[in-house]
Chimera marker file (.cmm) of the C-alpha trace (Angstrom):
<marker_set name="trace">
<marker id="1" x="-6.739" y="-28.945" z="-3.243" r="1" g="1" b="0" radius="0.5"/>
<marker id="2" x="-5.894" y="-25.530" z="-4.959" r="1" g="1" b="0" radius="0.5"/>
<marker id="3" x="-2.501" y="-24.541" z="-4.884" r="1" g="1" b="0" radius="0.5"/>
<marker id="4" x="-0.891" y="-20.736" z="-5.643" r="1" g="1" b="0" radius="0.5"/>
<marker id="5" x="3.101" y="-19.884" z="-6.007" r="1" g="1" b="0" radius="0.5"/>
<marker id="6" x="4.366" y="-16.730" z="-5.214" r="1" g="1" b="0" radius="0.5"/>
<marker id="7" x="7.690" y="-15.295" z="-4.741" r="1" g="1" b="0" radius="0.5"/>
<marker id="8" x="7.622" y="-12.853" z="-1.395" r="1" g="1" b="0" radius="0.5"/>
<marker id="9" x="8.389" y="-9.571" z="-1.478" r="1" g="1" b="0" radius="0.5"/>
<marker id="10" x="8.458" y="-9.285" z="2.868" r="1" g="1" b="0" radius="0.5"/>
<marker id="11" x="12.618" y="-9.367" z="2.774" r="1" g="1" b="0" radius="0.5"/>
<marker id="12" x="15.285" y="-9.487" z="0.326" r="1" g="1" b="0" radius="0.5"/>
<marker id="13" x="15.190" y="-13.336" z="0.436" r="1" g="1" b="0" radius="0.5"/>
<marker id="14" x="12.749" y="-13.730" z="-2.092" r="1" g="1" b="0" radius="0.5"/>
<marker id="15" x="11.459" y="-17.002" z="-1.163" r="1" g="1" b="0" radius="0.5"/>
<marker id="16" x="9.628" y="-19.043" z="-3.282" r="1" g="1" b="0" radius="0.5"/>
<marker id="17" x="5.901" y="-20.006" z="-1.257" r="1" g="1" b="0" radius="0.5"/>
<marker id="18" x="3.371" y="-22.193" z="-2.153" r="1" g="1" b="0" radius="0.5"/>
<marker id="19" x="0.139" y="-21.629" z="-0.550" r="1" g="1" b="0" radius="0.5"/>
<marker id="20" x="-2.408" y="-24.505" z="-0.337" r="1" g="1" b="0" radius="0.5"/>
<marker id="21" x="-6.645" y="-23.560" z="0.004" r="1" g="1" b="0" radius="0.5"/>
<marker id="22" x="-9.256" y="-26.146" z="1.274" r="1" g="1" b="0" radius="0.5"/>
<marker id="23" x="-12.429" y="-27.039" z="-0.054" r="1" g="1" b="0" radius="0.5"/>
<marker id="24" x="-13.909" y="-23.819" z="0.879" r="1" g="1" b="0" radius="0.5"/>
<marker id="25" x="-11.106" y="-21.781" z="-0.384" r="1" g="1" b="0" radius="0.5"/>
<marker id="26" x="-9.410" y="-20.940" z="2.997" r="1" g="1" b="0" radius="0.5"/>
<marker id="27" x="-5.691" y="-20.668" z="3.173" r="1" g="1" b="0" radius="0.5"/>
<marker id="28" x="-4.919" y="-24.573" z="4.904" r="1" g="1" b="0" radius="0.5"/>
<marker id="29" x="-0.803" y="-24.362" z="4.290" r="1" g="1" b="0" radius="0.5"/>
<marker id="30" x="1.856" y="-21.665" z="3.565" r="1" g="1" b="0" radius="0.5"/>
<marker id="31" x="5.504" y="-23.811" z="2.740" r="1" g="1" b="0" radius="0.5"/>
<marker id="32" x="8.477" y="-22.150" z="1.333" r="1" g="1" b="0" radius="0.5"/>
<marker id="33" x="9.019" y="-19.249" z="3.717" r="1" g="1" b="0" radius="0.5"/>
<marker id="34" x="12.218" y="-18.602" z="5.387" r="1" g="1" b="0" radius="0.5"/>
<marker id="35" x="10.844" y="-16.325" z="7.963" r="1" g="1" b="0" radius="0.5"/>
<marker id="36" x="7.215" y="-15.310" z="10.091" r="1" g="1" b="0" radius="0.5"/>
<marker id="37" x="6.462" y="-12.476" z="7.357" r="1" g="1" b="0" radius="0.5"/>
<marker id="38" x="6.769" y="-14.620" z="4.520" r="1" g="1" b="0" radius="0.5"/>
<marker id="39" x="3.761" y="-16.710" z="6.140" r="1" g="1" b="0" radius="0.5"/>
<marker id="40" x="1.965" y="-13.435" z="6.761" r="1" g="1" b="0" radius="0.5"/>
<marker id="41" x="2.985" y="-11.885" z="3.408" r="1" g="1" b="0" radius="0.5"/>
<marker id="42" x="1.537" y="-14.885" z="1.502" r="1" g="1" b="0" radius="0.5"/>
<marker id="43" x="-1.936" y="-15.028" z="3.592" r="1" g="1" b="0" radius="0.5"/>
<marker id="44" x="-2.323" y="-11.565" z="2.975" r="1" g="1" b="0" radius="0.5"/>
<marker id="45" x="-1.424" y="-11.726" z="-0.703" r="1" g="1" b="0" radius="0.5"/>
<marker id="46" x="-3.854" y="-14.391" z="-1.485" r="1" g="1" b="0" radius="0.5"/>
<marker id="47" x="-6.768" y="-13.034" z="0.158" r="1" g="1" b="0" radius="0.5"/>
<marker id="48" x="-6.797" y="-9.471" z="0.564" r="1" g="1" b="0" radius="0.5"/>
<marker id="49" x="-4.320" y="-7.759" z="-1.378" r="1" g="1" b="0" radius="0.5"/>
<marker id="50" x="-2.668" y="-3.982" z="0.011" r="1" g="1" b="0" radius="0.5"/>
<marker id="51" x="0.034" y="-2.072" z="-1.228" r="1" g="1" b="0" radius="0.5"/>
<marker id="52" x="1.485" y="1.421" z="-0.061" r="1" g="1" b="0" radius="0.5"/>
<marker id="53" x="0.730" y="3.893" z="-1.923" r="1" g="1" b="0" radius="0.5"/>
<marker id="54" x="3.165" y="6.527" z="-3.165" r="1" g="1" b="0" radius="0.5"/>
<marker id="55" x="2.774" y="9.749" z="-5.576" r="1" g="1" b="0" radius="0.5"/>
<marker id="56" x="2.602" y="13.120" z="-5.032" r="1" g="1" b="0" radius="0.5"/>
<marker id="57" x="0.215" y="15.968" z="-4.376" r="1" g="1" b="0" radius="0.5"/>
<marker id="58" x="0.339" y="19.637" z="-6.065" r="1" g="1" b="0" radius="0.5"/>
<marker id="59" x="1.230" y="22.538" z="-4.058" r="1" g="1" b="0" radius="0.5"/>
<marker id="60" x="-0.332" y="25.732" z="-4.134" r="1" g="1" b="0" radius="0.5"/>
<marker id="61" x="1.045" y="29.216" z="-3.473" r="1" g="1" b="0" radius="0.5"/>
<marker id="62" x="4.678" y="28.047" z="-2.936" r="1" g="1" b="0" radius="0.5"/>
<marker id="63" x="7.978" y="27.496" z="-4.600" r="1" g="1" b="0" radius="0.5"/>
<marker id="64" x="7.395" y="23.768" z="-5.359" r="1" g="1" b="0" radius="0.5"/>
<marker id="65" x="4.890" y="22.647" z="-7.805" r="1" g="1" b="0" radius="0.5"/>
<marker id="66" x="4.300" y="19.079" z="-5.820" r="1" g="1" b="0" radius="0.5"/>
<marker id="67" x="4.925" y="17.425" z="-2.839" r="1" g="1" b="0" radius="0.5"/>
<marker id="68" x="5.705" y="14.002" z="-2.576" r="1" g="1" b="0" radius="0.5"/>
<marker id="69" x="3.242" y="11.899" z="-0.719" r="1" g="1" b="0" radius="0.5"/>
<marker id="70" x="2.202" y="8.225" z="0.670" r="1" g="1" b="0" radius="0.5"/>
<marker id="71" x="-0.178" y="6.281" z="2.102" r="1" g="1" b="0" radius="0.5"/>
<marker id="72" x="0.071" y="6.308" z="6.171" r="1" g="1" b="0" radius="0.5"/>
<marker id="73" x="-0.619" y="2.662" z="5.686" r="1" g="1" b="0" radius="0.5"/>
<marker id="74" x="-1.413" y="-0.435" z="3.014" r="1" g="1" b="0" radius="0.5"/>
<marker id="75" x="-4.538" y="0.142" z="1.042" r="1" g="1" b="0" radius="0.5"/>
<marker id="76" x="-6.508" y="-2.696" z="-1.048" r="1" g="1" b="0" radius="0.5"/>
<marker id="77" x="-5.082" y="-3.515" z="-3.802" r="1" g="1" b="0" radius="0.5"/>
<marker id="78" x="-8.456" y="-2.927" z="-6.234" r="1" g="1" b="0" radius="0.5"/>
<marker id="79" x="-8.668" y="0.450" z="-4.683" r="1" g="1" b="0" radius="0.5"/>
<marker id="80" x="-5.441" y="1.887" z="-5.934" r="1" g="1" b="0" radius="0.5"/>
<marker id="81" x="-6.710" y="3.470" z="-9.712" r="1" g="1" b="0" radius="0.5"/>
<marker id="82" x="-9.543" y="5.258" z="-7.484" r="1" g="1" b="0" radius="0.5"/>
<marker id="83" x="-7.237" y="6.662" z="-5.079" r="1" g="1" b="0" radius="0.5"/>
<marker id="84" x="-5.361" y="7.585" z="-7.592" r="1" g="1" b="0" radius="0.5"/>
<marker id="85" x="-8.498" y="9.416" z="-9.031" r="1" g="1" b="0" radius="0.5"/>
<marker id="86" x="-8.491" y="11.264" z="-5.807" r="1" g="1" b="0" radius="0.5"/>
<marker id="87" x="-5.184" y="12.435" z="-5.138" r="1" g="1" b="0" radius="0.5"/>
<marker id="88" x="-4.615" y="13.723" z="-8.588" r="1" g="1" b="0" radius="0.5"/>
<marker id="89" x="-7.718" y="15.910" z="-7.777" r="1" g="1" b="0" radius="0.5"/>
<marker id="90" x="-6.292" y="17.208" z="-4.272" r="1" g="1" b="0" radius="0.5"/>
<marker id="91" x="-3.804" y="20.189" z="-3.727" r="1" g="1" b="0" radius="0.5"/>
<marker id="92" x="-2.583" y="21.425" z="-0.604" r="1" g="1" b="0" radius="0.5"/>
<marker id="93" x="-1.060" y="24.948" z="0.220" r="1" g="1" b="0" radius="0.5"/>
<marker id="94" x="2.008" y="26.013" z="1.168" r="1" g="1" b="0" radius="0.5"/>
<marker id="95" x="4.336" y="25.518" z="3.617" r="1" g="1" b="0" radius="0.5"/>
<marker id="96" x="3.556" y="21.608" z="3.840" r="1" g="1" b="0" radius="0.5"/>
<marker id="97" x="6.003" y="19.817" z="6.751" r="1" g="1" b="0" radius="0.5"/>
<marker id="98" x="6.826" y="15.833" z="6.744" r="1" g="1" b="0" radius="0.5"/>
<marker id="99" x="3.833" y="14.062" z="8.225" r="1" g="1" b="0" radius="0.5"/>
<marker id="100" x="1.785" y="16.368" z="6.653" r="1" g="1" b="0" radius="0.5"/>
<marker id="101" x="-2.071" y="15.261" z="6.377" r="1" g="1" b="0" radius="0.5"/>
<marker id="102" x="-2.669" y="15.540" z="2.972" r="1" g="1" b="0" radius="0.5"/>
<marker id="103" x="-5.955" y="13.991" z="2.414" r="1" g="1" b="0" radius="0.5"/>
<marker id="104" x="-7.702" y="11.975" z="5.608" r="1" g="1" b="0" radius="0.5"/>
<marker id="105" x="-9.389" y="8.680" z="5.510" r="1" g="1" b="0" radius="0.5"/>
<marker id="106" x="-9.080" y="8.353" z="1.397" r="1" g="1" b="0" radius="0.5"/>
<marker id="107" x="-12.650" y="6.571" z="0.231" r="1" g="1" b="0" radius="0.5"/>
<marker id="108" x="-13.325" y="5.386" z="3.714" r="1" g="1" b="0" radius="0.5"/>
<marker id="109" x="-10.285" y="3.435" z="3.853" r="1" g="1" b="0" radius="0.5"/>
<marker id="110" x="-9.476" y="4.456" z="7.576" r="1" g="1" b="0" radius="0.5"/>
<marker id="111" x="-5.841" y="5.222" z="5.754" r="1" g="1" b="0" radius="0.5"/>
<marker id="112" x="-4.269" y="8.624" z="5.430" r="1" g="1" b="0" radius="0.5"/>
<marker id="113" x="-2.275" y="9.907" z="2.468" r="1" g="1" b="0" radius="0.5"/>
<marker id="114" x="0.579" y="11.708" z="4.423" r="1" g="1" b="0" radius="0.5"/>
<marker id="115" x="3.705" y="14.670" z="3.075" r="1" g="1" b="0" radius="0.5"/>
<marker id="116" x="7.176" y="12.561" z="2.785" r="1" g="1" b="0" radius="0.5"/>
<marker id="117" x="9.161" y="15.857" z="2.103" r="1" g="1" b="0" radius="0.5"/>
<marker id="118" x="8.552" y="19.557" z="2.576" r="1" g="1" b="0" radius="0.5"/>
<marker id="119" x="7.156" y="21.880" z="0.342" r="1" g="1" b="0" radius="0.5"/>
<marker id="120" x="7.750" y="25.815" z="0.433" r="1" g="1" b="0" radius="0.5"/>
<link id1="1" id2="2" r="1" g="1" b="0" radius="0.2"/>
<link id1="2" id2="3" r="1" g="1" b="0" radius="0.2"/>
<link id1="3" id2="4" r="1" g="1" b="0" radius="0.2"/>
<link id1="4" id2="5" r="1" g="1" b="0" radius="0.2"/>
<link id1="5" id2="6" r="1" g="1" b="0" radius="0.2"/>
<link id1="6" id2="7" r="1" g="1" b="0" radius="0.2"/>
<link id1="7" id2="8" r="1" g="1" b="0" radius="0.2"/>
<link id1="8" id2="9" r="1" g="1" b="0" radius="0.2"/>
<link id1="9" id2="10" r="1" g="1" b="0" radius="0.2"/>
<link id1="10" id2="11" r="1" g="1" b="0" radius="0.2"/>
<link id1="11" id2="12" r="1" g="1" b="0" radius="0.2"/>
<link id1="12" id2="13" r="1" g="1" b="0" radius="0.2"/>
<link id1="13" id2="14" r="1" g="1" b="0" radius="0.2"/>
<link id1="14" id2="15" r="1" g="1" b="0" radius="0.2"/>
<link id1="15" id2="16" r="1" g="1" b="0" radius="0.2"/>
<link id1="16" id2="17" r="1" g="1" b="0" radius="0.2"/>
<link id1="17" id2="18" r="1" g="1" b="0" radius="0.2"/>
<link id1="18" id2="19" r="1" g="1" b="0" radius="0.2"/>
<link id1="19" id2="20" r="1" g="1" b="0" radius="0.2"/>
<link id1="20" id2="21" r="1" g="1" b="0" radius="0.2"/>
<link id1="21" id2="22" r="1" g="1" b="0" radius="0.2"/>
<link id1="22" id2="23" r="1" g="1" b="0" radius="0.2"/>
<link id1="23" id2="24" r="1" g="1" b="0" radius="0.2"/>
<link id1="24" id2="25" r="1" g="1" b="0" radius="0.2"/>
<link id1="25" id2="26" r="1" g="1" b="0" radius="0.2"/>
<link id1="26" id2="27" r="1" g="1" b="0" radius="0.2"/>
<link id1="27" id2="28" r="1" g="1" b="0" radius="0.2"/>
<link id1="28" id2="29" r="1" g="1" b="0" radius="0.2"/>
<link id1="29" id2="30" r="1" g="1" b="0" radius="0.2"/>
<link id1="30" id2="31" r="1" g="1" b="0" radius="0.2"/>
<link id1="31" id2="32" r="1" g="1" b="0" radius="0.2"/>
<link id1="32" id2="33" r="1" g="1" b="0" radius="0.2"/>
<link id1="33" id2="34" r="1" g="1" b="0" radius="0.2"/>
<link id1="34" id2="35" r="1" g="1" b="0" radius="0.2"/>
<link id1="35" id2="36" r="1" g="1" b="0" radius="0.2"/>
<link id1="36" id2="37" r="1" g="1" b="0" radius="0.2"/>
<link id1="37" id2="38" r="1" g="1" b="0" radius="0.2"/>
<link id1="38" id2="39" r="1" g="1" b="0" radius="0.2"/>
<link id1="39" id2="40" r="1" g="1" b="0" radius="0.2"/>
<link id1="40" id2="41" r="1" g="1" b="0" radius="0.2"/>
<link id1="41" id2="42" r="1" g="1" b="0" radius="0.2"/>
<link id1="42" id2="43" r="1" g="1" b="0" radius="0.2"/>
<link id1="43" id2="44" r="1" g="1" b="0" radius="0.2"/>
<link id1="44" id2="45" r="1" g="1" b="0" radius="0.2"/>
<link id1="45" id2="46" r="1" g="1" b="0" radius="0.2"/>
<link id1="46" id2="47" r="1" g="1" b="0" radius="0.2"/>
<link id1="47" id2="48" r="1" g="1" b="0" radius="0.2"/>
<link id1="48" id2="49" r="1" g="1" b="0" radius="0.2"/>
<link id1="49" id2="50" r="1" g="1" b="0" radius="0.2"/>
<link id1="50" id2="51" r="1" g="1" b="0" radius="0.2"/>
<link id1="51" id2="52" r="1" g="1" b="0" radius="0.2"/>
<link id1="52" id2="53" r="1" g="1" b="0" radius="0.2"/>
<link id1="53" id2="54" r="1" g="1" b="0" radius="0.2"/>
<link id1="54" id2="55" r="1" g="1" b="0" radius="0.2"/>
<link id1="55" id2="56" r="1" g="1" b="0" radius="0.2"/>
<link id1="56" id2="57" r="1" g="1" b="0" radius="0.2"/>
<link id1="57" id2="58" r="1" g="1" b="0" radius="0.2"/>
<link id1="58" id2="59" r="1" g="1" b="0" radius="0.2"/>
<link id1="59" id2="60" r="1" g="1" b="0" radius="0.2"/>
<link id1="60" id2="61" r="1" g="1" b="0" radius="0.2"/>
<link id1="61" id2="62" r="1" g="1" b="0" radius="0.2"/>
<link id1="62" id2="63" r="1" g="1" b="0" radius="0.2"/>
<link id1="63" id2="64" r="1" g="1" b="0" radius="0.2"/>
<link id1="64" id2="65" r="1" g="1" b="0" radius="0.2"/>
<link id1="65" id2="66" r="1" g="1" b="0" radius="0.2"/>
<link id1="66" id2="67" r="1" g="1" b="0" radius="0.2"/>
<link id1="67" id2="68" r="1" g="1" b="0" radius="0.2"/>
<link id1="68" id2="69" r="1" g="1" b="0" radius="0.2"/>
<link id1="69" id2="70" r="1" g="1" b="0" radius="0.2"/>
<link id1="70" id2="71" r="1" g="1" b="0" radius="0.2"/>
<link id1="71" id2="72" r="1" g="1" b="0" radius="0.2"/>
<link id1="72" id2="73" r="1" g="1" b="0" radius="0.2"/>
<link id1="73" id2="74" r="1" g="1" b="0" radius="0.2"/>
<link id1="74" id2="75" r="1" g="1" b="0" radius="0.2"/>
<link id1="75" id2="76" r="1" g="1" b="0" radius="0.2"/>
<link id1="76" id2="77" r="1" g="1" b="0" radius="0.2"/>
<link id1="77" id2="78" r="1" g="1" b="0" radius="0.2"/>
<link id1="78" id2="79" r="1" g="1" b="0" radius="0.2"/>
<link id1="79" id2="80" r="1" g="1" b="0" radius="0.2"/>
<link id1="80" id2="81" r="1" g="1" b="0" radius="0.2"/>
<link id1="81" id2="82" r="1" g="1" b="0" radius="0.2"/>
<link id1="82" id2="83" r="1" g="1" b="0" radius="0.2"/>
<link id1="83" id2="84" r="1" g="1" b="0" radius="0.2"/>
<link id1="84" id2="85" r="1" g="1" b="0" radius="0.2"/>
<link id1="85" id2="86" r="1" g="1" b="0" radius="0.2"/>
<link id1="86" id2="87" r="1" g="1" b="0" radius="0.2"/>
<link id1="87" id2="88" r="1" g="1" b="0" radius="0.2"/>
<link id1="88" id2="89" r="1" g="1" b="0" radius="0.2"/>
<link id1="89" id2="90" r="1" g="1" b="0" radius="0.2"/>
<link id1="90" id2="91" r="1" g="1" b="0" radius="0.2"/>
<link id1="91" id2="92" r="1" g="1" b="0" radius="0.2"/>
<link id1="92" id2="93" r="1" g="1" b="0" radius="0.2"/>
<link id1="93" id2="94" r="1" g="1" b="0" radius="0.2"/>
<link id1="94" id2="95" r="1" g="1" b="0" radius="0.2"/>
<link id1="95" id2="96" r="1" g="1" b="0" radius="0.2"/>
<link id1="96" id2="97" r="1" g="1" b="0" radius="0.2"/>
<link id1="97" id2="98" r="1" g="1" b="0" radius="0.2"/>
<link id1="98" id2="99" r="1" g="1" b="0" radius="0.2"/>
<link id1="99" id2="100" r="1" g="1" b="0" radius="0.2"/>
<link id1="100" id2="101" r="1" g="1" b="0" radius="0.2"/>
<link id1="101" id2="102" r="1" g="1" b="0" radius="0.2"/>
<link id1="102" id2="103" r="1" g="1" b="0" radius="0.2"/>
<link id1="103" id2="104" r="1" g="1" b="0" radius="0.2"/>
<link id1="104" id2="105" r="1" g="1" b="0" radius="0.2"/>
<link id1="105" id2="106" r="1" g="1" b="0" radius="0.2"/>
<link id1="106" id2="107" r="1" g="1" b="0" radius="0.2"/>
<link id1="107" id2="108" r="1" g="1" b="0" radius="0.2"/>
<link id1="108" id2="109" r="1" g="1" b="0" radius="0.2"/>
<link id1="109" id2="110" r="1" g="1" b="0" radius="0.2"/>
<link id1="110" id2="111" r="1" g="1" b="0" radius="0.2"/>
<link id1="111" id2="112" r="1" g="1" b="0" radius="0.2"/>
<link id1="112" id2="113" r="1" g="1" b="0" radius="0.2"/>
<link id1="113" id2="114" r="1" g="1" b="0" radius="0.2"/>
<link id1="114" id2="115" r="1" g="1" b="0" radius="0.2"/>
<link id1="115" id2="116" r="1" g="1" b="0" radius="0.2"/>
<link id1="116" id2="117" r="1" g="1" b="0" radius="0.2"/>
<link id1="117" id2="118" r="1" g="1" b="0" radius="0.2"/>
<link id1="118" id2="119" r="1" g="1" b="0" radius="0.2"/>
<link id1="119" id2="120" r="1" g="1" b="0" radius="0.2"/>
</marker_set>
């Protein structure tokens, strides 16, 4: 039986998890988890990997230069340097309001990259 230690990031706890895989490589045991989201933290982490996203976007024709953005939602992991690819490519024009659609569905990922701030 495979085994994999991780420390999770859900809360401040920090708690040490060990996750166990089966023969076919399916998650069989989380143990080490204070709380519910460690256990889903940990089955996540081990087999499909998302993180938010956060950066920012340039801003045309106003007094700021950028606007800070994120990602509506997680997005994989192994996508992250081609995301990045994308946003660095992407402006959007003055006035920009929090909530802000920035760039829609980024590489098919059904997950928006979204204005945290305003921009004049």
């Amino acid at each position: 039986m495979e085994k994999r230690e991780l420390v999770c990031v859900a809360c401040p706890l920090g708690c040490p998890i060990t996750v166990e895989f089966d023969a076919d490589g399916k998650v069989s045991s989380v143990t080490g988890n204070t709380c519910k989201r460690g256990d889903a933290y940990a089955r996540t982490e081990v087999t499909n990997p998302t993180r938010m996203l956060t950066t920012t976007v340039k801003v045309e024709g106003g007094k700021s230069y950028v606007v800070p953005v994120k990602s509506a939602n997680p997005i994989p992991k192994g996508m992250m340097f081609e995301c990045m690819e994308v946003i660095n490519k992407a402006s959007i024009k003055a006035p920009v309001n929090i909530g802000d659609v920035v760039i829609e569905n980024i590489l098919g990922t059904g997950v928006d990259i979204i204005a945290t701030n305003y921009a004049e």
